[in-house]
VEXVEXKOL-316094 format. One record per atom (N, C-alpha, C): residue in three letters; x, y, z. Coordinates in steps of 0.05 Angstrom, whole numbers, padded with zeros to 5 digits, always signed. Atoms other than C-alpha are relative to their C-alpha. Example, Ala and Ser with C-alpha at 12.3 -4.5 7.8 and 13.67 -1.06 7.14 Angstrom:
<nodes>
ALA+00018-00024+00000 ALA+00246-00090+00156 ALA+00018+00024+00000 SER-00016-00024-00001 SER+00273-00021+00143 SER-00015+00022+00014 
</nodes>
This chain:
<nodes>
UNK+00017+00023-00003 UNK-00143+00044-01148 UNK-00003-00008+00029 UNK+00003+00001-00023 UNK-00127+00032-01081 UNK-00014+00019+00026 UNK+00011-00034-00012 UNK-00148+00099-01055 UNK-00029-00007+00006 UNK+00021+00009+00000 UNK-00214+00075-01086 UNK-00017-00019+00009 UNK+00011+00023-00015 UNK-00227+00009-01054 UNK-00005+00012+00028 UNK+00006-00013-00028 UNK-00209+00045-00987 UNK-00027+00013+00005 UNK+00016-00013-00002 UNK-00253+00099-00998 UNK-00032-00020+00002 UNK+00022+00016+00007 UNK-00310+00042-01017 UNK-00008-00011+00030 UNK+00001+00012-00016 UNK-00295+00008-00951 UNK-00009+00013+00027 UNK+00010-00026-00021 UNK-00299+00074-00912 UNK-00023+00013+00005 UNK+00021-00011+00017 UNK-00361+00093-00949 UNK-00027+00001+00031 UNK+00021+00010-00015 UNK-00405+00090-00882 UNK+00009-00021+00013 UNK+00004+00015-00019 UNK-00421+00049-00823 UNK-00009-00034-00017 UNK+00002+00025+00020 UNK-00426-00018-00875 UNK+00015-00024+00019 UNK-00021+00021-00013 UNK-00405-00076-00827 UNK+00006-00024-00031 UNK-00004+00029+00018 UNK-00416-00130-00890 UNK+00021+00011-00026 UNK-00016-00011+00007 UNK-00364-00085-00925 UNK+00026-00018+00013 UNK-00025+00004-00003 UNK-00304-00101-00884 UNK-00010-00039+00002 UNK+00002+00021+00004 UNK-00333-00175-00879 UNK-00003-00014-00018 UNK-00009+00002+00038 UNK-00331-00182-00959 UNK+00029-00001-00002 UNK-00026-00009+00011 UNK-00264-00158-00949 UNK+00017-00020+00010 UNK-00012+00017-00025 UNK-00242-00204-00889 UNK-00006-00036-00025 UNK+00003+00025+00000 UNK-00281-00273-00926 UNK+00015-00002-00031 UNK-00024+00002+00004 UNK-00233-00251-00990 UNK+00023-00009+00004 UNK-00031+00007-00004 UNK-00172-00258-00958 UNK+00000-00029+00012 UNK-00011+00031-00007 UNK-00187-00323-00925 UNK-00005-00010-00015 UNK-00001+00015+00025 UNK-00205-00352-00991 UNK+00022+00002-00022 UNK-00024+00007+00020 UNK-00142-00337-01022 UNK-00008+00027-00006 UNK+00003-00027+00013 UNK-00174-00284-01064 UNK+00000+00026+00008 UNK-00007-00034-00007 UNK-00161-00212-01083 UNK-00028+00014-00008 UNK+00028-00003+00009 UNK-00221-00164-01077 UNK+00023+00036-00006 UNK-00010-00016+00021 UNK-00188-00101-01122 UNK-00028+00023-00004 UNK+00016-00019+00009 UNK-00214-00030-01131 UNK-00002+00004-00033 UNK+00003+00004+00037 UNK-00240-00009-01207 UNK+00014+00031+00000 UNK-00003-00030-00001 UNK-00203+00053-01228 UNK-00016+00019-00005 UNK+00019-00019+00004 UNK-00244+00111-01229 UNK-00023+00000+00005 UNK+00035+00014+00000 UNK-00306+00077-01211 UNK+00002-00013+00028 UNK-00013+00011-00028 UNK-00326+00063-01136 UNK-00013-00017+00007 UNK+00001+00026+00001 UNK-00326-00012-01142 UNK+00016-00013+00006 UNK-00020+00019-00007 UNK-00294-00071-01137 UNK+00005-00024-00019 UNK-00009+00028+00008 UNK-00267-00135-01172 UNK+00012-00024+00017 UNK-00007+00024-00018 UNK-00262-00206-01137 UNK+00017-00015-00034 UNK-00020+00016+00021 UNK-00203-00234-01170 UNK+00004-00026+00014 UNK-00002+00022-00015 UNK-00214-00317-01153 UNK+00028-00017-00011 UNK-00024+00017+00013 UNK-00156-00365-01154 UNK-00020-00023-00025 UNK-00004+00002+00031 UNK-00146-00401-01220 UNK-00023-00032+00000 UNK+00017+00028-00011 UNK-00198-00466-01223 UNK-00030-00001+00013 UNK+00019-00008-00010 UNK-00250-00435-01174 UNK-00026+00008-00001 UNK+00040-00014+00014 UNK-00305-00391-01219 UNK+00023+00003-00024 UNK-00009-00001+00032 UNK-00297-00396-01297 UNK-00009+00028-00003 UNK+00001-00022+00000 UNK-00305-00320-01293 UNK+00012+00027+00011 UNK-00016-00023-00013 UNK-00302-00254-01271 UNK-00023+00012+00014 UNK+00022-00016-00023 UNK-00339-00205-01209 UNK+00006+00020+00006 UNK+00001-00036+00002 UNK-00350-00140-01209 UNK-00018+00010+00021 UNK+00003-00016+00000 UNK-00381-00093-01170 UNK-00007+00030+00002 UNK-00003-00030+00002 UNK-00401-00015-01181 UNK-00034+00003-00008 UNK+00024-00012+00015 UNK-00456+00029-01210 UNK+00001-00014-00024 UNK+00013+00001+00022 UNK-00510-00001-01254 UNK+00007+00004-00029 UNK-00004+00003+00027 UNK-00502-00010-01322 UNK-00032-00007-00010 UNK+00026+00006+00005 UNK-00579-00031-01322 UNK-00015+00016+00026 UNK+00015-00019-00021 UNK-00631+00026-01294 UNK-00014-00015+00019 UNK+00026+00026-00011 UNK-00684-00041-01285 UNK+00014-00012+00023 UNK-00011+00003-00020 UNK-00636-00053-01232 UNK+00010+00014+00030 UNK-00009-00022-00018 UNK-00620+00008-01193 UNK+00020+00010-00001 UNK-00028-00019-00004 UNK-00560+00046-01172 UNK+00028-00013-00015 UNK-00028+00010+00001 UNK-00510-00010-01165 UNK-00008-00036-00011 UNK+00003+00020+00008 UNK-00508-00074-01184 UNK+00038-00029-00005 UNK-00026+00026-00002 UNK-00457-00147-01182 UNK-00001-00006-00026 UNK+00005+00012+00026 UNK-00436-00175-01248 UNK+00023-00016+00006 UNK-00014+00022+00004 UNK-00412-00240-01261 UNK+00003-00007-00028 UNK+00001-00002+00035 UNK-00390-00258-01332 UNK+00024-00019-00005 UNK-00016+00024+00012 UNK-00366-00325-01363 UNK+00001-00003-00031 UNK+00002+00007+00034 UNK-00353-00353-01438 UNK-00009-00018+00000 UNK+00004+00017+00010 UNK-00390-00388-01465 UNK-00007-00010-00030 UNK+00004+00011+00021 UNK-00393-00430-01534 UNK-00028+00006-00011 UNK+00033-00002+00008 UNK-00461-00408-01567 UNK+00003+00016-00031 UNK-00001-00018+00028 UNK-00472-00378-01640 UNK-00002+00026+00000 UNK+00017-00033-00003 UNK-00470-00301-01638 UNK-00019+00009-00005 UNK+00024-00007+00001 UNK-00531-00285-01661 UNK-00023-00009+00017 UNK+00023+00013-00015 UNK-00562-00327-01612 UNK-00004+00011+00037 UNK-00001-00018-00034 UNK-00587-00294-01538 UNK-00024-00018+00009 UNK+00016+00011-00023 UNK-00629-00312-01482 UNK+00000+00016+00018 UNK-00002-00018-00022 UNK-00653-00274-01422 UNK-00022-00011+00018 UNK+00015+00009-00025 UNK-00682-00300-01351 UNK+00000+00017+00019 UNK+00002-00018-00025 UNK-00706-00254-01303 UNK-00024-00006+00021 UNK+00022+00003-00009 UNK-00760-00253-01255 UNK-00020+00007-00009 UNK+00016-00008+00018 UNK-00826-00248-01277 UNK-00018+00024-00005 UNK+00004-00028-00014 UNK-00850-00181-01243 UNK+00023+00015-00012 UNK-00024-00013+00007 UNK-00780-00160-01270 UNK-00005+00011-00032 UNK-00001+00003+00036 UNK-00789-00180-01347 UNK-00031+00014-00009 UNK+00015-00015+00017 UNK-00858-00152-01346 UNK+00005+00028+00009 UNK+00002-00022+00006 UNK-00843-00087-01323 UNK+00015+00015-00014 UNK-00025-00005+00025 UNK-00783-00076-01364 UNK-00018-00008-00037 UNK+00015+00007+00006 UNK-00834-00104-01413 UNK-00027+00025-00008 UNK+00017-00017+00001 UNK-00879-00052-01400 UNK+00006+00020-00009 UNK-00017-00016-00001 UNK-00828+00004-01404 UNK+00006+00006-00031 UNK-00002+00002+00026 UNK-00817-00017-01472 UNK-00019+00009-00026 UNK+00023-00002+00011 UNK-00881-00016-01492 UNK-00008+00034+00002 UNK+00008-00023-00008 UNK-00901+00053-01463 UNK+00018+00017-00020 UNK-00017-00018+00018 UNK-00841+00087-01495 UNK-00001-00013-00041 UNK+00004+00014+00037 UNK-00853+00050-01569 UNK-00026+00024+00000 UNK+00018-00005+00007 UNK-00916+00075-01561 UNK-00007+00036+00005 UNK+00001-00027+00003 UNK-00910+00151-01530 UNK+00012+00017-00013 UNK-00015-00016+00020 UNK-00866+00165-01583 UNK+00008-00007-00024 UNK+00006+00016+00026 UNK-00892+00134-01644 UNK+00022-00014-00014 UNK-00026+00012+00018 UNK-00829+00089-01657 UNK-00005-00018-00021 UNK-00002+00024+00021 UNK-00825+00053-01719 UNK+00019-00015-00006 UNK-00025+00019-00006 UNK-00759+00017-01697 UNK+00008-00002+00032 UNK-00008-00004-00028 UNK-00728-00007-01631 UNK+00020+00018+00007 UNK-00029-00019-00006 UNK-00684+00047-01596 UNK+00023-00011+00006 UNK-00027+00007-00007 UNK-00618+00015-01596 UNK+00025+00018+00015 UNK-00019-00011-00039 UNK-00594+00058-01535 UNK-00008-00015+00016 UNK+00001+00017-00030 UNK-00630+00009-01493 UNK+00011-00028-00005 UNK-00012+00033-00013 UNK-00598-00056-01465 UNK-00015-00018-00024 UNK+00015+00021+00024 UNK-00598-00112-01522 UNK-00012-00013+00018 UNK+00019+00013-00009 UNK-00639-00158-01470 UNK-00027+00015+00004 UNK+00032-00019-00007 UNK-00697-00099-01461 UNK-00006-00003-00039 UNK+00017-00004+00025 UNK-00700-00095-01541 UNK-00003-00026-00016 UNK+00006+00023+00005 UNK-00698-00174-01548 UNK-00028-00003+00015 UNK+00025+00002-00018 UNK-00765-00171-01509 UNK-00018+00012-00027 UNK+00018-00004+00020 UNK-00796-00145-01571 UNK+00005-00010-00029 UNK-00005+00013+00028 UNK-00774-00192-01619 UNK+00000-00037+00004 UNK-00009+00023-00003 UNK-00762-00257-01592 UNK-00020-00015+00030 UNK+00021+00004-00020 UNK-00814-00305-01558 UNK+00008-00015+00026 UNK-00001+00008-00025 UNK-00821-00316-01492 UNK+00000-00034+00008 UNK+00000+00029+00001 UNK-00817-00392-01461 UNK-00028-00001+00012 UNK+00028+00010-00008 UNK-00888-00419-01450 UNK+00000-00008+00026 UNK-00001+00007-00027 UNK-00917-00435-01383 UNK+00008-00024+00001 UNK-00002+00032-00002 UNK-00920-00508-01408 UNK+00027-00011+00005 UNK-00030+00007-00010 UNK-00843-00512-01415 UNK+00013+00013+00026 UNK-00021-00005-00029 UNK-00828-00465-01354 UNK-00010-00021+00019 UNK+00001+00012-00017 UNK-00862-00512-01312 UNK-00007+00011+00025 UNK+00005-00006-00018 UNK-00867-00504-01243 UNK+00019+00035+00010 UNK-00010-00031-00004 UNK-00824-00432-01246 UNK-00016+00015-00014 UNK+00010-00027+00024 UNK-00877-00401-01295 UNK-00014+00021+00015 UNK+00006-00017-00024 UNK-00899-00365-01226 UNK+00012+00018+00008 UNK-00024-00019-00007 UNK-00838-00334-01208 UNK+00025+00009-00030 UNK-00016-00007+00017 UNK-00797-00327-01274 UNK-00013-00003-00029 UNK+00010-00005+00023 UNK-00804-00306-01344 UNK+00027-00006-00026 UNK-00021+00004+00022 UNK-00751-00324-01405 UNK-00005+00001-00028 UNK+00005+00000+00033 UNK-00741-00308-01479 UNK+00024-00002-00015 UNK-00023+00017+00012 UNK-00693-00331-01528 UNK-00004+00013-00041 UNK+00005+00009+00035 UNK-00682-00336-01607 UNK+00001-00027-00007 UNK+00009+00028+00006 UNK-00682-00404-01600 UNK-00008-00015+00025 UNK+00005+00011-00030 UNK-00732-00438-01547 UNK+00002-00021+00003 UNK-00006+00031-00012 UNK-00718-00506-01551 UNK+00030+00002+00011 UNK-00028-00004-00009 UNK-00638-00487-01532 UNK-00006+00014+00031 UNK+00013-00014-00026 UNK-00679-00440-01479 UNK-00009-00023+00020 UNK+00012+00025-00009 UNK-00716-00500-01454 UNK+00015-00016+00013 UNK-00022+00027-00013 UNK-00665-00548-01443 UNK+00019+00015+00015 UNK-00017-00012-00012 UNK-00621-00495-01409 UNK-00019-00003+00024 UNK+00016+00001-00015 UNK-00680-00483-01361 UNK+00000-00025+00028 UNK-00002+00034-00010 UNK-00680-00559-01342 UNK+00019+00000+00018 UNK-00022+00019-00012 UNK-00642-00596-01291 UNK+00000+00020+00027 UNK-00024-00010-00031 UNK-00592-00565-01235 UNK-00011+00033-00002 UNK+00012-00031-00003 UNK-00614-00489-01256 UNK-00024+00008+00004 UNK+00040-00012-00010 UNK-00696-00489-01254 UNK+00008-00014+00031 UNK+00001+00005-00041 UNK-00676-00527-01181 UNK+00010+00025+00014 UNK-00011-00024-00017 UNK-00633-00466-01164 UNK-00019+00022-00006 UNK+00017-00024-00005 UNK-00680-00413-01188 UNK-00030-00015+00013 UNK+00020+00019-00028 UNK-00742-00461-01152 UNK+00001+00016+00025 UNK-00012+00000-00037 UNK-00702-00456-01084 UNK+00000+00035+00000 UNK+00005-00024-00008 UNK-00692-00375-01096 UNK-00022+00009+00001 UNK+00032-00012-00011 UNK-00764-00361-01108 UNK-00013-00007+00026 UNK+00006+00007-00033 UNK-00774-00396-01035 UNK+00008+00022+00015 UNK-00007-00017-00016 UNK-00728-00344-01006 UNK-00008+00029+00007 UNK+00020-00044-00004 UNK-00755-00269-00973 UNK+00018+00009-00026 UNK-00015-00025+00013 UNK-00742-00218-01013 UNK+00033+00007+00002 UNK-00024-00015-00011 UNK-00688-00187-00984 UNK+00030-00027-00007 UNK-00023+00024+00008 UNK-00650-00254-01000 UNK+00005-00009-00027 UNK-00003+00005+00024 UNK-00668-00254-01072 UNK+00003+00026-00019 UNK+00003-00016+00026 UNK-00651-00192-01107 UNK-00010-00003-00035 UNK+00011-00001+00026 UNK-00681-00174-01177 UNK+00030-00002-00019 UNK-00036+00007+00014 UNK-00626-00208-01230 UNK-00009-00005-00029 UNK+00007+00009+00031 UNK-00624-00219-01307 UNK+00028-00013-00006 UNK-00012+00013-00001 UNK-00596-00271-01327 UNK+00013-00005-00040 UNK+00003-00009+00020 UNK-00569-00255-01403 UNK+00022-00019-00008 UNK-00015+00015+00012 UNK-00533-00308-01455 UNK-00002+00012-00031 UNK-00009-00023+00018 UNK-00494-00266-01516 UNK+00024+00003-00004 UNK-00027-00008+00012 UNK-00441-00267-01566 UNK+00034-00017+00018 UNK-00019+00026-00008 UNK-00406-00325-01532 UNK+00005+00008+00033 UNK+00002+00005-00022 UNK-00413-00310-01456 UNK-00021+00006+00011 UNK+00024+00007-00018 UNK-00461-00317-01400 UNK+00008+00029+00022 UNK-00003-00017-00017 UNK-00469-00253-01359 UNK-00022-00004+00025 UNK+00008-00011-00021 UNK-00499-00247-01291 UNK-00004+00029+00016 UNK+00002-00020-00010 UNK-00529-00188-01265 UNK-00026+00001+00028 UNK+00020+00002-00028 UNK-00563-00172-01188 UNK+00011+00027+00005 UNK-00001-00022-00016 UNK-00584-00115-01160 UNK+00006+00002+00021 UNK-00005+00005-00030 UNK-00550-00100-01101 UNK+00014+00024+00007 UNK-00012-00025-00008 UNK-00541-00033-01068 UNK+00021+00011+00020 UNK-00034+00001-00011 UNK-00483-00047-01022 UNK-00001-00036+00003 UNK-00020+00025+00002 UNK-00441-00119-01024 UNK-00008-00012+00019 UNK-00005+00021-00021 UNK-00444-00175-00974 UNK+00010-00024-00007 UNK-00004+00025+00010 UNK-00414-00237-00970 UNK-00024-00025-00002 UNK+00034+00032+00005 UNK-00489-00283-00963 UNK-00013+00021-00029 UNK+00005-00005+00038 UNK-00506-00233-01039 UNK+00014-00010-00013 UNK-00024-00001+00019 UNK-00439-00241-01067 UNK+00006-00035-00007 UNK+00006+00033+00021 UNK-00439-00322-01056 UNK-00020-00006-00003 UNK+00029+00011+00017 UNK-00515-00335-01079 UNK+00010+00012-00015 UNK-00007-00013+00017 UNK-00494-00293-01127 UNK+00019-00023-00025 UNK-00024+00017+00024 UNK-00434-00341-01154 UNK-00017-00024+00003 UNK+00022+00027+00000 UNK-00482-00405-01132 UNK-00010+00001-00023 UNK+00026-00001+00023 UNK-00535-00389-01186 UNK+00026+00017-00022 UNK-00013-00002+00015 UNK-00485-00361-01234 UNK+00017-00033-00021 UNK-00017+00017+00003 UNK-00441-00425-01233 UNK-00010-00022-00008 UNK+00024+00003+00012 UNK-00505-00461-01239 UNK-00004-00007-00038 UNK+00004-00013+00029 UNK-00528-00428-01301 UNK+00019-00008-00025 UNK-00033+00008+00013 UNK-00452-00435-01324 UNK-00004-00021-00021 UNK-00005+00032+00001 UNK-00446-00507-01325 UNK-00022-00011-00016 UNK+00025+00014+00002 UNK-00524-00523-01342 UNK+00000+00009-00031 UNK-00016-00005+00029 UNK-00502-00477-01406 UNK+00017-00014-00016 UNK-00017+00016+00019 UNK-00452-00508-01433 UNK+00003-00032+00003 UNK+00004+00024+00009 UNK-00478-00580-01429 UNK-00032+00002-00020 UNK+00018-00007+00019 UNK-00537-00549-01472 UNK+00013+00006-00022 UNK-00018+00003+00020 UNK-00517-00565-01544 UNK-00012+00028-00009 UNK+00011-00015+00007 UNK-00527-00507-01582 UNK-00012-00008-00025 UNK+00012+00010+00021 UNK-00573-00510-01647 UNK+00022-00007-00020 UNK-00021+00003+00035 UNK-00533-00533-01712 UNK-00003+00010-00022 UNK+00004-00008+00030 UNK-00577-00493-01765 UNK+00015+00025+00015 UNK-00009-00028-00006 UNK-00552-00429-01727 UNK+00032+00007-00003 UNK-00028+00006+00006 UNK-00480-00462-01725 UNK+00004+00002-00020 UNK-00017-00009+00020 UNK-00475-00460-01793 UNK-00012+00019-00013 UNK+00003-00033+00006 UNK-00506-00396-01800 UNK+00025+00011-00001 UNK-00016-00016-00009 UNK-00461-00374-01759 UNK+00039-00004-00014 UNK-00019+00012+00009 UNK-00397-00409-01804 UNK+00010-00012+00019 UNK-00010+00013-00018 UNK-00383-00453-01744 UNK-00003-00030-00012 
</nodes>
């Protein structure tokens, strides 16, 4: 494991490499290789982020190579999801979906792809009326959109607001996915820095928090035997 962080750190002329590694250690925290995999884990002291940070190679193609994941619990009915991405993001993933349903006459969704790409063909999107002033820059769908809605609201549509202000290069392409009782974060990001890694926990922590003061429905609760 250690071999592997090295190697990660070595990996090239990467200055925001060893300065990930450096703004770690003066925060207390441990930044930890993944075994076998050439990534990393930010292990924060205890109180800090209600989660966990990862990382390595993609787990989502709609993202690229590599990609950060952040990943909290949260209280919600299992059957119930949500997914916020950008809106250039969600329709071409969107598109993707569509093309392959259709070049290969499916008469079910392929459940090899990512449950947020095959909730895109089942579950409706949030109207421009409720996105509001983000229905320009972001796109969201849910199984339940008034829970979608009210998540939207407040401290999180201000934080995704303020990122659609920012270049490019400062907002990587992210999906923002709620499922089976936690909140995942995912950003594309093809090598690490410390100004990705904290926007990164910013808008995560966000999301977090703005989640779990969103009640969740009660007919789903006692769907769900909750």
């Amino acid at each position: 494991m250690l071999k592997l962080l090295q190697r990660w750190l070595r990996g090239g002329p990467h200055p925001g490499r060893e300065a990930l590694q450096a703004w770690c250690e003066s925060t207390g925290w441990a930044l930890r290789g993944i075994r076998d995999e050439p990534g990393f884990v930010i292990e924060t002291r205890p109180g800090e982020l209600a989660g966990r940070i990862e990382w390595g190679p993609s787990h989502r193609h709609y993202l690229g190579a590599h990609e950060l994941r952040l990943r909290g619990d949260l209280p919600m009915p299992t059957a119930m999801h949500a997914v916020v991405m950008p809106k250039a993001l969600m329709d071409t993933v969107e598109s993707e979906l569509f093309a392959q349903a259709v070049g290969r006459v499916r008469t079910r969704i392929d459940d090899t792809l990512p449950e947020e790409v095959r909730w895109l063909a089942v579950s409706p999107r949030l109207s421009g009326a409720l996105m509001g002033e983000l229905k320009a820059d972001y796109a969201a769908a849910s199984s339940h959109v008034p829970w979608l809605a009210h998540w939207m609201q407040g401290p999180l549509g201000e934080a995704l607001a303020a990122r659609a202000k920012l270049p490019a290069g400062d907002a990587p392409p992210f999906a923002l996915v709620a499922h089976r009782g936690h909140l995942t974060l995912r950003v594309a990001m093809p090598d690490p820095d410390v100004a990705g890694v904290h926007a990164a926990m910013q808008l995560f922590e966000v999301a977090l928090e703005q989640a779990r003061l969103s009640p969740p429905p009660q007919d789903e609760l006692e769907d769900d035997g909750g």
